[in-house]
HTML snippet that shows the backbone in 3Dmol.js (N, CA, C, O; Angstrom):
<script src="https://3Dmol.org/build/3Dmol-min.js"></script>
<div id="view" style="width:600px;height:400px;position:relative"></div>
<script>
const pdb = `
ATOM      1  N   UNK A   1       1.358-124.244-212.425  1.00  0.00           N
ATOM      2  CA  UNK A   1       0.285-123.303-212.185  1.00  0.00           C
ATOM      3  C   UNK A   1      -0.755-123.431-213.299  1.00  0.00           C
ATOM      4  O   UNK A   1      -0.495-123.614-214.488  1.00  0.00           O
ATOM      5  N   UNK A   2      -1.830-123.325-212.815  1.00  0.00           N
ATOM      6  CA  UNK A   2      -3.063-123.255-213.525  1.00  0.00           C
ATOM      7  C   UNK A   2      -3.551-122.050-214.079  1.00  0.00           C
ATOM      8  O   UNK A   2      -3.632-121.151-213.241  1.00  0.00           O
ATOM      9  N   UNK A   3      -3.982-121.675-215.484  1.00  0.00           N
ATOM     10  CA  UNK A   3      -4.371-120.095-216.013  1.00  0.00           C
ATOM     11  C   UNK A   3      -5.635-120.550-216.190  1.00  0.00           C
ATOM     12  O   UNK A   3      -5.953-121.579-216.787  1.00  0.00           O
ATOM     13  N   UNK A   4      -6.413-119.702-215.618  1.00  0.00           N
ATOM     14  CA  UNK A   4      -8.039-119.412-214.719  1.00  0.00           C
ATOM     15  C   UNK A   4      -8.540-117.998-215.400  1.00  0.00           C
ATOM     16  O   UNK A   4      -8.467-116.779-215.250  1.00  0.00           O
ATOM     17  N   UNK A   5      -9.068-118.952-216.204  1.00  0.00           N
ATOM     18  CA  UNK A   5     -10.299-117.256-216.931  1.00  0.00           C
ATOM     19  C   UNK A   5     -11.375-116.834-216.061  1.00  0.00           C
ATOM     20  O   UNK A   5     -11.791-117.706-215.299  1.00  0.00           O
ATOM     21  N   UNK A   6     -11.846-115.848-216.008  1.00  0.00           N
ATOM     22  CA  UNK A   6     -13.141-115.578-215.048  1.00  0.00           C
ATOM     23  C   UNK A   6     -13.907-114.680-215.856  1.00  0.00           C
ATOM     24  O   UNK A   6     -13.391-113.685-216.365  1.00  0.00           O
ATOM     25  N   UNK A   7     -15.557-115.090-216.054  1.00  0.00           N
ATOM     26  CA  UNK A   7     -16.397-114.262-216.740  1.00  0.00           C
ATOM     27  C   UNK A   7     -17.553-114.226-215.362  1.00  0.00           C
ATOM     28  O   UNK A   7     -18.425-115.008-214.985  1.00  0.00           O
ATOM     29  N   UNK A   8     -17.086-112.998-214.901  1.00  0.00           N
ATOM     30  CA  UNK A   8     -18.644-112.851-213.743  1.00  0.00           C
ATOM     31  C   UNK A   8     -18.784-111.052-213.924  1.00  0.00           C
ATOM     32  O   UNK A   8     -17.937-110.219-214.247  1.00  0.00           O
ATOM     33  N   UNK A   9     -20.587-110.883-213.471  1.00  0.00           N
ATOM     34  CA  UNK A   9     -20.519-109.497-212.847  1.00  0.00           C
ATOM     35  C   UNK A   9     -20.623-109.536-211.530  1.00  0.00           C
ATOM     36  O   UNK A   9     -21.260-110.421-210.959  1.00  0.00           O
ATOM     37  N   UNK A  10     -20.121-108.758-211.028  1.00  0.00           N
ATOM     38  CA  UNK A  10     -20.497-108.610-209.579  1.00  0.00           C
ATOM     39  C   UNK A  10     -20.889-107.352-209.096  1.00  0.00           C
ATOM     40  O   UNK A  10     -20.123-106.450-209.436  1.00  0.00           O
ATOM     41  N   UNK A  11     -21.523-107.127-208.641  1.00  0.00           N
ATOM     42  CA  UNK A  11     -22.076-106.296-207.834  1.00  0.00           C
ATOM     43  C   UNK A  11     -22.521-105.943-206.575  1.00  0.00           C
ATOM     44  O   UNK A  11     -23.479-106.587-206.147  1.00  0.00           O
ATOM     45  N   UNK A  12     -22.010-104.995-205.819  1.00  0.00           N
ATOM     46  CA  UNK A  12     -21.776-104.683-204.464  1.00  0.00           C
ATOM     47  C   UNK A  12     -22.210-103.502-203.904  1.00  0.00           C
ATOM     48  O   UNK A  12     -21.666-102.427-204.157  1.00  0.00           O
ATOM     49  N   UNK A  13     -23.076-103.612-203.219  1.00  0.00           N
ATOM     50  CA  UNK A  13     -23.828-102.296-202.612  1.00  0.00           C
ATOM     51  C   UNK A  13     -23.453-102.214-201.159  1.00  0.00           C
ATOM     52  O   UNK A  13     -22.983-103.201-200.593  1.00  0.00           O
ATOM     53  N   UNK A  14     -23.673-100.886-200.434  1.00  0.00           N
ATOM     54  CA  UNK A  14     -23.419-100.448-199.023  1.00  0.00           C
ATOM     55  C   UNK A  14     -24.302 -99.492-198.983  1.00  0.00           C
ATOM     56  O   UNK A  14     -24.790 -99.121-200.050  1.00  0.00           O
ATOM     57  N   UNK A  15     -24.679 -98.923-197.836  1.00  0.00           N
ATOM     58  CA  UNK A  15     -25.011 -97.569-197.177  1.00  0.00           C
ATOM     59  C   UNK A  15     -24.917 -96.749-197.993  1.00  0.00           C
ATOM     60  O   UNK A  15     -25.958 -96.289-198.463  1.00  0.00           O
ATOM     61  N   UNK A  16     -23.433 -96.194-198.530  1.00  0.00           N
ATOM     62  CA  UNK A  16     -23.154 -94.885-199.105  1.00  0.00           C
ATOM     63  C   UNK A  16     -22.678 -95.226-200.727  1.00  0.00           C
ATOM     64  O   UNK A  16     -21.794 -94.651-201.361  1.00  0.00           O
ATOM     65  N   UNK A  17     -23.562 -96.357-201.181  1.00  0.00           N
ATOM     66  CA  UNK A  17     -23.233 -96.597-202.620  1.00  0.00           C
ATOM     67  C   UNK A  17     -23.414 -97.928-202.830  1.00  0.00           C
ATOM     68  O   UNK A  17     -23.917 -98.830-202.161  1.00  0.00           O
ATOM     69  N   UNK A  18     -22.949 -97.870-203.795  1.00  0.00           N
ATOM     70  CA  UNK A  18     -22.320 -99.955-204.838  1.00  0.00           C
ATOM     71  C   UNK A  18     -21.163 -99.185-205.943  1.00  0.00           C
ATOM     72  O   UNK A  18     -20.689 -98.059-206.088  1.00  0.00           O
ATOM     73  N   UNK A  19     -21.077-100.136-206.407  1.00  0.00           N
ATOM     74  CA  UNK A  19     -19.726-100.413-207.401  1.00  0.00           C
ATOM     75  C   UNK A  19     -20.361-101.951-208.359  1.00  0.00           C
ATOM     76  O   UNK A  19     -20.906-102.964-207.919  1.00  0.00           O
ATOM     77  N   UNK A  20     -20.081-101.648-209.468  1.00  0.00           N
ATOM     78  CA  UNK A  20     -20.119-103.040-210.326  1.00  0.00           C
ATOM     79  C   UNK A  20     -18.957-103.413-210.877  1.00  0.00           C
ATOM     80  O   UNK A  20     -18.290-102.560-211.462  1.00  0.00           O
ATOM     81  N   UNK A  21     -18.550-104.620-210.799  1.00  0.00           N
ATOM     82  CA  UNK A  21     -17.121-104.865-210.869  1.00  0.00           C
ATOM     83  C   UNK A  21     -17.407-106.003-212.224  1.00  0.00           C
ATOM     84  O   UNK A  21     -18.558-106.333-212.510  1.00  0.00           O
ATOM     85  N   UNK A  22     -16.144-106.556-213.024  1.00  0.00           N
ATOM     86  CA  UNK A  22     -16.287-107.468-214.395  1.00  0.00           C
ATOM     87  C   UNK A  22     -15.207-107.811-214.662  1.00  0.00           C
ATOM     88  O   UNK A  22     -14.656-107.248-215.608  1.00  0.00           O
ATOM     89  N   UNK A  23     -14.318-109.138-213.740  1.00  0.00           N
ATOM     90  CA  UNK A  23     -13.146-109.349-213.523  1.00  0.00           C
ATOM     91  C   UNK A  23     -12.832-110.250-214.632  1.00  0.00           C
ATOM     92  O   UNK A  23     -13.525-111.172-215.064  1.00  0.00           O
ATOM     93  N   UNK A  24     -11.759-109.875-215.004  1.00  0.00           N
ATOM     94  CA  UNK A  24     -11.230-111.323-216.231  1.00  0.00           C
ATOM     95  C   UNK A  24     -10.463-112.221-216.303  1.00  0.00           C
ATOM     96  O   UNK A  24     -10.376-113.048-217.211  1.00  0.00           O
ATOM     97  N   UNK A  25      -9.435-112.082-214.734  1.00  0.00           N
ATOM     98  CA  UNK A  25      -8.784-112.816-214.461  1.00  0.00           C
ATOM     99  C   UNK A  25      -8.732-112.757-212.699  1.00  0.00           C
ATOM    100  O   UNK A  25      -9.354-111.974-211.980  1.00  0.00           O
ATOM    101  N   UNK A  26      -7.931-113.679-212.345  1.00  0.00           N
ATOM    102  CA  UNK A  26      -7.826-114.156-211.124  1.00  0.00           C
ATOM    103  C   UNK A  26      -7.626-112.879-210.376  1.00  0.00           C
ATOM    104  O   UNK A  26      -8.386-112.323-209.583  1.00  0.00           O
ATOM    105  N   UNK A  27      -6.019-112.410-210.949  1.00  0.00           N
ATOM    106  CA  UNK A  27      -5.628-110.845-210.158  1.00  0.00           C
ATOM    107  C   UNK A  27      -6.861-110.243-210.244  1.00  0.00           C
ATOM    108  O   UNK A  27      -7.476-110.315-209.180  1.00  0.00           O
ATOM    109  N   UNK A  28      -7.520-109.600-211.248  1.00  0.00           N
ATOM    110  CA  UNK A  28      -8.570-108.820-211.051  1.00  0.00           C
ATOM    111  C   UNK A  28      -9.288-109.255-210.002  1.00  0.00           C
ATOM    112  O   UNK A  28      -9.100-108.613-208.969  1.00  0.00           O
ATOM    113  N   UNK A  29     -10.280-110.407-209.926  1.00  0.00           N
ATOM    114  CA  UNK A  29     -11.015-111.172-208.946  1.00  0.00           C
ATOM    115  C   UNK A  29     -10.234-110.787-207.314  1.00  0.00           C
ATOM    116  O   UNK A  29     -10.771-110.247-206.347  1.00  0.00           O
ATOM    117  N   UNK A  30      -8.918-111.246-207.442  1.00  0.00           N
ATOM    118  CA  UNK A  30      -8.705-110.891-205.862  1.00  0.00           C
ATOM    119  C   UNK A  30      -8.223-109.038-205.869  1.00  0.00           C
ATOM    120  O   UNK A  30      -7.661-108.773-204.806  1.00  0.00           O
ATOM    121  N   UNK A  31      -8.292-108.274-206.449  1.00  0.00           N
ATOM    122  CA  UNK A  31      -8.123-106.578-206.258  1.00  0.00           C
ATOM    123  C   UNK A  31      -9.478-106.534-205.422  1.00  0.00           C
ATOM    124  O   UNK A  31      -9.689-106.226-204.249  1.00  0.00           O
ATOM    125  N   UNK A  32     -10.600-107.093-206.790  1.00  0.00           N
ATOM    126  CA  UNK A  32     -11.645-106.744-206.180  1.00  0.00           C
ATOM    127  C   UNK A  32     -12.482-107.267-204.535  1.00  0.00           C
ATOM    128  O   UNK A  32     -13.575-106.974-204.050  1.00  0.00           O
ATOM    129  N   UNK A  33     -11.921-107.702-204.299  1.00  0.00           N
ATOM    130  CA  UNK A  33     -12.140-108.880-202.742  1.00  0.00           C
ATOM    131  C   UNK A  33     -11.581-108.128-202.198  1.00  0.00           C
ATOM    132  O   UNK A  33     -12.076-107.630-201.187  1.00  0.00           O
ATOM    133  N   UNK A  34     -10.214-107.713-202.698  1.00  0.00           N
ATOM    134  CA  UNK A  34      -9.185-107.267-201.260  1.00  0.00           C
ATOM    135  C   UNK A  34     -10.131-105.703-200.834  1.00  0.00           C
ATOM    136  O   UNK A  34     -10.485-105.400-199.694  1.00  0.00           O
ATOM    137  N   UNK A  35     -10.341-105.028-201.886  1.00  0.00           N
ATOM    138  CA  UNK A  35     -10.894-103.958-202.301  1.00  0.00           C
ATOM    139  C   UNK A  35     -11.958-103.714-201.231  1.00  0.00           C
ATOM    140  O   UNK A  35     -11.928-102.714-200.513  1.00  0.00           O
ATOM    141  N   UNK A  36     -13.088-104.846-201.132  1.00  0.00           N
ATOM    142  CA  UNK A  36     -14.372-104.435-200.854  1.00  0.00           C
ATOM    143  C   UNK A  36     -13.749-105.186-199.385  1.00  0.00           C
ATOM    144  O   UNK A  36     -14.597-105.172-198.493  1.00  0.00           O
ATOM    145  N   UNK A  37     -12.722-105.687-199.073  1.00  0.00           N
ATOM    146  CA  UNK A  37     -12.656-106.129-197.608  1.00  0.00           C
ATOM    147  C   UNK A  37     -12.085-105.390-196.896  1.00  0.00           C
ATOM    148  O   UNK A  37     -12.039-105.801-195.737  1.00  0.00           O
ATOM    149  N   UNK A  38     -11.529-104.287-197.101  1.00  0.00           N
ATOM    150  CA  UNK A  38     -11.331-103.280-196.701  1.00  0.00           C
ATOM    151  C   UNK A  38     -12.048-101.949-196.327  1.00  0.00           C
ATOM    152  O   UNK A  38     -11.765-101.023-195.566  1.00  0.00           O
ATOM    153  N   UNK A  39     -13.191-102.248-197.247  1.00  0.00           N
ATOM    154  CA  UNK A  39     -14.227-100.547-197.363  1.00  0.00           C
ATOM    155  C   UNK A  39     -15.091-101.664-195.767  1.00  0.00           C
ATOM    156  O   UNK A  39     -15.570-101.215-194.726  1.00  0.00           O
ATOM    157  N   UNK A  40     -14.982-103.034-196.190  1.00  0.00           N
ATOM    158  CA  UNK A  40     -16.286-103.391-194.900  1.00  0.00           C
ATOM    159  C   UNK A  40     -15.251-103.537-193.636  1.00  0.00           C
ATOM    160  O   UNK A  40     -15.580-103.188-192.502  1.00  0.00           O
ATOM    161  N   UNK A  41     -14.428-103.890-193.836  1.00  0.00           N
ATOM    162  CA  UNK A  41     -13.469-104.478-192.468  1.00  0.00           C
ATOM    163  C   UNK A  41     -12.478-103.155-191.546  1.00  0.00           C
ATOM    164  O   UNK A  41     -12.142-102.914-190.386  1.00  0.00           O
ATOM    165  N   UNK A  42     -12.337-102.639-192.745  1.00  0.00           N
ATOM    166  CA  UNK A  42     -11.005-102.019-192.466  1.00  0.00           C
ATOM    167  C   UNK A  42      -9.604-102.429-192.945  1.00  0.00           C
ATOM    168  O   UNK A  42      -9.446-103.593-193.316  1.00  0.00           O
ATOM    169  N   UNK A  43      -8.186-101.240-192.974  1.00  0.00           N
ATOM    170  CA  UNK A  43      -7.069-102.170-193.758  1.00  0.00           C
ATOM    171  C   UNK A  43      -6.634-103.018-192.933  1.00  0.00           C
ATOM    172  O   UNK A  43      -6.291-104.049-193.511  1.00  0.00           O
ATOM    173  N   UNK A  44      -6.426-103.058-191.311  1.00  0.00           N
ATOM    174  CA  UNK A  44      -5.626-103.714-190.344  1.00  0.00           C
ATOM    175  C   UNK A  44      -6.598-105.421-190.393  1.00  0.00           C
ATOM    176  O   UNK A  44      -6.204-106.582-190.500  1.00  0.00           O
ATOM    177  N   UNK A  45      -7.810-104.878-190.272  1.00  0.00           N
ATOM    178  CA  UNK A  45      -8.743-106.145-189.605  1.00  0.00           C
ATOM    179  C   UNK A  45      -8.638-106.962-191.481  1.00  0.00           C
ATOM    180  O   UNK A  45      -8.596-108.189-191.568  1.00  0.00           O
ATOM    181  N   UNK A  46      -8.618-106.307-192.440  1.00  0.00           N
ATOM    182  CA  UNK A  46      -8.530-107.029-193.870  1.00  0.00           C
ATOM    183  C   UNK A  46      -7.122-107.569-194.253  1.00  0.00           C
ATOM    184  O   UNK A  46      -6.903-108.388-195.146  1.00  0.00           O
ATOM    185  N   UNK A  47      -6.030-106.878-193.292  1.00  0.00           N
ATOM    186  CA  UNK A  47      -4.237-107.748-193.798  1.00  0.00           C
ATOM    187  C   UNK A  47      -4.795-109.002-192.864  1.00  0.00           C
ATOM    188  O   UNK A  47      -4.494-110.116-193.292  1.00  0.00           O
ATOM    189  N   UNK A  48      -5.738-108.947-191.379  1.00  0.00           N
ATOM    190  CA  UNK A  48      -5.273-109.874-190.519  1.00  0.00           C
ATOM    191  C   UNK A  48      -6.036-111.158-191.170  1.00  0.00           C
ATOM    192  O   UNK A  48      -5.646-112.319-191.052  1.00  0.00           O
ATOM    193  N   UNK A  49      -7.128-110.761-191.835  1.00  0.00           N
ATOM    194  CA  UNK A  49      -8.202-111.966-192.723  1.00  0.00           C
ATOM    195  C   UNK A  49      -7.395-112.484-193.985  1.00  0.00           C
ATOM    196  O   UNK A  49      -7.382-113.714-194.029  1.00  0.00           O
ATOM    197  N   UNK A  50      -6.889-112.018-194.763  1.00  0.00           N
ATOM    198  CA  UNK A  50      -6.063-112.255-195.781  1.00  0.00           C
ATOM    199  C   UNK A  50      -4.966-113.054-195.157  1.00  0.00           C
ATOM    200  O   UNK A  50      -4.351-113.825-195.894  1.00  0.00           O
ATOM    201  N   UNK A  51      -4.580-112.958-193.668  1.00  0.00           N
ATOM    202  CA  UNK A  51      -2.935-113.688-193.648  1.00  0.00           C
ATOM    203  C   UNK A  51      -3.284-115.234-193.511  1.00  0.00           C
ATOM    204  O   UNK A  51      -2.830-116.228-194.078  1.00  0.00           O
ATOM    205  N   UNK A  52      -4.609-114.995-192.204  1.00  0.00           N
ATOM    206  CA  UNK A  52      -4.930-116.195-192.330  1.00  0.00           C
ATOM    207  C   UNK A  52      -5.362-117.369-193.428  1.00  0.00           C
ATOM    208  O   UNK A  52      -5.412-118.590-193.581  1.00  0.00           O
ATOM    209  N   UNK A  53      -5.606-116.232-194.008  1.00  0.00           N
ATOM    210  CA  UNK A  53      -5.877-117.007-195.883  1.00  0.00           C
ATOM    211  C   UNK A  53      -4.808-118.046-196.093  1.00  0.00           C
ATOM    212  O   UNK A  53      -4.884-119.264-196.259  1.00  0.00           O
ATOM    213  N   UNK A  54      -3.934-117.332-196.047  1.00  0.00           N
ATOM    214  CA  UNK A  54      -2.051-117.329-196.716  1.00  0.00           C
ATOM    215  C   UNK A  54      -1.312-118.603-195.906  1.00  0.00           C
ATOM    216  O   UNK A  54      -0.605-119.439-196.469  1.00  0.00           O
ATOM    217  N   UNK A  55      -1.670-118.579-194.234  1.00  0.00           N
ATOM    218  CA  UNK A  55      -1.808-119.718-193.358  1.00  0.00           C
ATOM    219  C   UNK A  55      -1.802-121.169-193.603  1.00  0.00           C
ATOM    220  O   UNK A  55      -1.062-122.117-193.340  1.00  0.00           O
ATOM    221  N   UNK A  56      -2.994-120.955-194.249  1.00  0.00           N
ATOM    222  CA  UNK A  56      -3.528-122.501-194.970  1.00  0.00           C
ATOM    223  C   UNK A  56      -2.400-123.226-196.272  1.00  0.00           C
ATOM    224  O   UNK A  56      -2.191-124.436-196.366  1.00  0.00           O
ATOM    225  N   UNK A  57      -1.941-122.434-196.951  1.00  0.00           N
ATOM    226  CA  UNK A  57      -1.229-122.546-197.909  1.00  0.00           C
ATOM    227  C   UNK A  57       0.639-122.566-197.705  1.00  0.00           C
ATOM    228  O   UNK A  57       1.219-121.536-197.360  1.00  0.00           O
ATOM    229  N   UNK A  58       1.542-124.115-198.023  1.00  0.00           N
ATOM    230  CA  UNK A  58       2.635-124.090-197.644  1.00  0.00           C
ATOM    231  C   UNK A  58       3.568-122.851-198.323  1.00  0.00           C
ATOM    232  O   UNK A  58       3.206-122.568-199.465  1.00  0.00           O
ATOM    233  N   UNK A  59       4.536-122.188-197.883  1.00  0.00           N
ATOM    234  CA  UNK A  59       5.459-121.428-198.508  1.00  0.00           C
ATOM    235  C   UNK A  59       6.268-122.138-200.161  1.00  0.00           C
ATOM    236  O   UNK A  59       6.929-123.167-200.018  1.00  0.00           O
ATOM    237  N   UNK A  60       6.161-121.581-201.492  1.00  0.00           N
ATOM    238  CA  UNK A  60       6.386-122.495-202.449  1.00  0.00           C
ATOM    239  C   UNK A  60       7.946-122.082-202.160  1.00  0.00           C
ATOM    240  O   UNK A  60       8.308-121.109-201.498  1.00  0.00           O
ATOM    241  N   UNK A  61       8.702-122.949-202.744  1.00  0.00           N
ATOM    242  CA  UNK A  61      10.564-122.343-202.348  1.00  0.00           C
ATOM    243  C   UNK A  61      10.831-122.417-203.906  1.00  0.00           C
ATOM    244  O   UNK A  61      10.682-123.557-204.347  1.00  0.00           O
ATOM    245  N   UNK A  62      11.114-121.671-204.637  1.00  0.00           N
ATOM    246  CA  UNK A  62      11.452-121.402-206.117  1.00  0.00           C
ATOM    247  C   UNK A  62      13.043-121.233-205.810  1.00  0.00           C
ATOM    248  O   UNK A  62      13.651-120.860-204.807  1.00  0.00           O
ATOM    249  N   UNK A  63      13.556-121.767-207.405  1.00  0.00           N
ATOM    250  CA  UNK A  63      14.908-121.795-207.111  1.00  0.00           C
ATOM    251  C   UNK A  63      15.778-120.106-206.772  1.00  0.00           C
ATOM    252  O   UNK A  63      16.654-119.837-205.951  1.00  0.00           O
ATOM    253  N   UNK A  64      15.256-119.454-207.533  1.00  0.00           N
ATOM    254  CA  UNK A  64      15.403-117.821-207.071  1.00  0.00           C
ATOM    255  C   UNK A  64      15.464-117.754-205.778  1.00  0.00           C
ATOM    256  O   UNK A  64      16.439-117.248-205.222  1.00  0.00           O
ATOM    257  N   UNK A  65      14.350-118.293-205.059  1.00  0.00           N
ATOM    258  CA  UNK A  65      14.492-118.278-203.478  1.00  0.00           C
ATOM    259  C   UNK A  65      15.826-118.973-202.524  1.00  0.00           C
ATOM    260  O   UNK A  65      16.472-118.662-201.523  1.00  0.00           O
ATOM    261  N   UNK A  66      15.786-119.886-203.335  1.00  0.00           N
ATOM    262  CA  UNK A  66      17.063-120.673-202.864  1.00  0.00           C
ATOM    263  C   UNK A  66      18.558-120.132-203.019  1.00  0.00           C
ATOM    264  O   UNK A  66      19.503-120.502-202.322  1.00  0.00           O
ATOM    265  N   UNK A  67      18.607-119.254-203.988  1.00  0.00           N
ATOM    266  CA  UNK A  67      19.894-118.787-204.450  1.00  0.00           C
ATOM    267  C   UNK A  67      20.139-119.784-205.481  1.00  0.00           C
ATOM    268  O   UNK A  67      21.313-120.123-205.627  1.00  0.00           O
ATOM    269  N   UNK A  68      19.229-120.333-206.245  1.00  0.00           N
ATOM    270  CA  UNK A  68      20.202-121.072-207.848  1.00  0.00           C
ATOM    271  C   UNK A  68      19.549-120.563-208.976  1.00  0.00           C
ATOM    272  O   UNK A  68      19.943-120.859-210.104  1.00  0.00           O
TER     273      UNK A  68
END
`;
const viewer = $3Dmol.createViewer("view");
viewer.addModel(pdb, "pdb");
viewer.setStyle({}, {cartoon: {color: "spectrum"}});
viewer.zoomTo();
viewer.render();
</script>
């Protein structure tokens, strides 16, 4: 695995507001995605965009997974 610094602002406006966001790492970066794909999508229509995400990407099998 790769450790991924992130220096951005972002900023996000709607109808009934914005939010400024200043992520420093990856997790932060995807809270904030999952976050704002939800206020626009909804939670059902934002798990079903996210799975397809997940789709693209093979299952990793760690030995924990395996039982060793």
């Amino acid at each position: 695995m790769t450790s991924v610094s992130i220096d951005a602002d972002i900023k996000a406006k709607w109808a009934d507001g914005h939010s400024s966001y200043s992520p420093g790492s990856t997790e932060e970066l995807a809270l904030i995605g999952i976050d704002l794909l939800v206020k626009e999508l909804g939670t059902e229509a934002a798990q079903q965009f996210i799975k397809q995400i997940f789709e693209r990407y093979p299952v990793e099998q760690t030995e924990h997974a395996l039982g060793g």
